[in-house]
C-alpha positions, 0 to 999 in steps of 0.5 A: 286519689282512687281506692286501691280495687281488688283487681289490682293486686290479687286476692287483695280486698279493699284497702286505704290509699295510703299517703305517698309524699307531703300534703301541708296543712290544707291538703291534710284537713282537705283529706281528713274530712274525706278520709282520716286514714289516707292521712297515713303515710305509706311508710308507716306499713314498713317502719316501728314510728313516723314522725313530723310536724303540722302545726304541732309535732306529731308520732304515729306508732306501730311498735308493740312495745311502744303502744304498750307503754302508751295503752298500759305502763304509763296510761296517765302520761298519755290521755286521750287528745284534746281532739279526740274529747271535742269531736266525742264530747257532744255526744257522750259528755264525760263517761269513762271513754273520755274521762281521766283519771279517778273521774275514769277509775271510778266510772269503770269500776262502777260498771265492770259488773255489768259486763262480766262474762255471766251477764254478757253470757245472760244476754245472748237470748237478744242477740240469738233473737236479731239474729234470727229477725235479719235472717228472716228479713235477708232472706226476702232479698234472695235473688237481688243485691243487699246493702248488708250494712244497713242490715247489719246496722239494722240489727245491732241496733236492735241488740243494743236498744233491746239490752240498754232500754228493754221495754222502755216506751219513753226510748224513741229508737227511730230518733235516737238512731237518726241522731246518731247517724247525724252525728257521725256524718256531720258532727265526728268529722275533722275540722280544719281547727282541730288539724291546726290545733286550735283551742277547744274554747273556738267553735266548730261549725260542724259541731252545731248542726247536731244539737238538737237532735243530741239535746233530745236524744239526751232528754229521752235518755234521762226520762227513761231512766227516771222512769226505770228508777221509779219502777225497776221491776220489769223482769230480766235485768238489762243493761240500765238495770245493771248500771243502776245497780252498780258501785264502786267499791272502794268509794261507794260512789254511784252514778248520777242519771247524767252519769248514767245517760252519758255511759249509756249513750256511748254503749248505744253509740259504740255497741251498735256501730262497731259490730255492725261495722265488724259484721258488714266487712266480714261478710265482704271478706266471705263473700271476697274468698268463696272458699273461706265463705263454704268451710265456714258455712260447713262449720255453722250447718253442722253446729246450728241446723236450722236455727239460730245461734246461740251462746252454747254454740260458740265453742263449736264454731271457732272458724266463725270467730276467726272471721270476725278477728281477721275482719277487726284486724283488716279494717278495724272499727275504732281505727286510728286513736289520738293522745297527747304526751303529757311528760317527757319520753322515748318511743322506738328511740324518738323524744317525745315532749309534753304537748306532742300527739301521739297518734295510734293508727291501728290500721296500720299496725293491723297492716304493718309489714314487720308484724304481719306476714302478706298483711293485706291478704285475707287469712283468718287462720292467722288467729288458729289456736297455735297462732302467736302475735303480740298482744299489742299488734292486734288492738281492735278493741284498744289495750290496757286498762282502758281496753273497750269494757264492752269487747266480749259483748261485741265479739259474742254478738258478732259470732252468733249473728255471723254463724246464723246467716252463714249457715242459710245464706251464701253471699256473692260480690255484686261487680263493680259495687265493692266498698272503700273503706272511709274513717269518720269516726269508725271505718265505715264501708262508704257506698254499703256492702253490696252483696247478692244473696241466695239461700244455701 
């Protein structure tokens, strides 16, 4: 099926094609090895739940209401899938984004201090640091088409690294970096096992190809903090710092150097790649509505001049931040979830019994037609100061307890990376190079964010 081009609706970017009739079993493992999202049925844009069976029955939700009860008032009846923790498992073992219960509820409290707003805020001097690098490094492609992606990637990268393990010389960044995009590639991919609910006990081939590179990936993690533990004075507190430091305050409990590098491993995993997910498709949005693109790029000059941003600028650059939401609510990184009922219930006034999966597919709820008006248009006003949505329409970062620890971090990087290359740069869609949007295990732009640059 081919993507939907933004010719052919107006002032329409890209978007996912949408299921329009059965596939069976093999068709759905066929496209979901391509794209998980062209898994969704397009009814699921009109209606508050879909429901159906494969091999196992199944529920894909759009209804605030219900996505509440599942994210918030009976999060333990609603663990993450089994499919979820195989494909997440090889790579960040059991830390708080896959564990359950008090192996969870330890974990996040241990590590909340981390990320509150004072030691996020403390950070921003590495963000205005890389965002300055990539305008430095943007700006020697002036004139010619840029993968903007790979910029982007490029730049997170340096954020993450740079928090997680500053000055840490056991820390191969190139390795890690080659690791985890193997892994994404190959390893996050559905396996026709998992469409048919086999047990996790069976291999997946796919899930083999990446070993060696996670097994070393996890060594060079432990050495680190090994190294860190024994001389931990080594100026600014990062992120390893931070988590060292960190106890739960009800157990005492710290984490362990396995706790530690699993944790660890899955801010480097989520931290880089989300936001620079959130970068690239934002500036495929400006670059898509030249209009939006100039009222932003006013907004930075007036506020930045000549330099980069920082985390004192972000009050004055409240348009820059409603790009970046609107980006997230578009195509949103982590964009269709998976748990498994594990008591009886009611959602939109469907039963729903033990061992059924409840899907969250929040690219559809980001899209659905009962929540959103012109769903597909490209509106950052939607989330001016007066704007009112339910909260759990927009979940890019998830909700409830389990709402991504690391989302102010994120949205904070995303800012002032967004408002430092608008500010000296205006992008230009590159003809016939607009990308399409592909689920692995985040919404990737399959093809890179093509874009021309010029110096404003």
């Amino acid at each position: 099926m081919d993507m939907i081009a933004p010719g052919a609706e107006a002032g329409v970017p890209v978007r996912v094609p949408l299921v329009t009739k059965p596939m069976g079993v093999w068709g759905s493992f066929q496209t979901g090895r391509q794209n998980v999202l062209e898994l969704i049925p397009e009814i699921a844009l009109h209606q508050p739940i879909v429901s159906g069976r494969t091999v196992k029955r199944w529920h894909m939700v759009m209804d605030p209401g219900a996505l509440r009860r599942i994210l918030k008032d009976r999060v333990e009846d609603y663990p993450k899938s089994d499919v979820t923790k195989m494909i997440l498992r090889p790579a960040i073992g059991d830390s708080m984004f896959i564990a359950e219960g008090a192996h969870w509820h330890w974990q996040r409290r241990a590590a909340a201090p981390a990320f509150s707003p004072r030691n996020v805020q403390a950070l921003g001097p590495v963000m205005t640091a890389a965002a300055e690098i990539a305008a430095e490094r943007i700006g020697q492609t002036e004139g010619r088409a840029t993968n903007v992606f790979d910029e982007m990637v490029t730049t997170t990268f340096q954020v993450i690294s740079d928090v997680t393990f500053a000055g840490g010389r056991a820390f191969d960044r190139e390795a890690v970096h080659h690791a985890i995009n193997s892994y994404i590639e190959s390893t996050a991919r559905v396996s026709f096992l998992d469409i048919v609910g086999a047990p996790s006990w069976i291999p997946r081939p796919s899930r083999l190809v990446t070993g060696s590179a996670m097994r070393a990936m996890k060594t060079m993690a432990d050495q680190a903090i090994e190294d860190r533990r024994g001389a931990p004075d080594h100026g600014i507190p990062d992120l390893l710092d931070l988590l060292l430091d960190g106890e739960d305050p009800e157990t005492q409990r710290r984490m362990s150097t396995s706790e530690l590098r699993d944790n660890l491993l899955t801010f480097i995993v989520a931290g880089h790649e989300t936001t620079a997910l959130s970068l690239a498709w934002a500036l495929y949005l400006c670059g898509f509505d030249p209009a939006v693109q100039d009222r932003a790029r006013d907004e930075a000059k007036a506020a930045l001049g000549d330099r980069a941003a920082t985390v004192a600028d972000l009050p004055a650059l409240p348009f820059c931040r409603r790009i970046v939401d609107e980006a997230l609510r578009m195509y949103p990184p982590a964009a269709f979830l998976s748990r498994t009922a594990r008591a009886k219930d009611r959602l939109c006034g469907r039963e729903v019994l033990p061992g059924d999966t409840v899907m969250l597919p929040i690219y559809a709820l980001h899209r659905n037609h009962l929540l959103w008006p012109d769903p597909h248009r490209f509106d950052p006003d939607r989330f001016a100061g007066d704007a009112s949505y339910d909260r759990f329409a927009y979940l890019p970062f998830g909700g409830g307890p389990r709402i991504c620890i690391g989302a102010s971090f994120a949205l904070q990087e995303a800012v002032i990376i967004l408002a430092t290359l608008l500010a000296r740069f205006r992008f230009t869609r590159v003809p016939g190079r607009d990308p399409r949007p592909v689920l692995i295990l985040t919404l990737r732009p399959e093809g890179g964010v093509w874009l021309s640059v010029e110096r404003d």
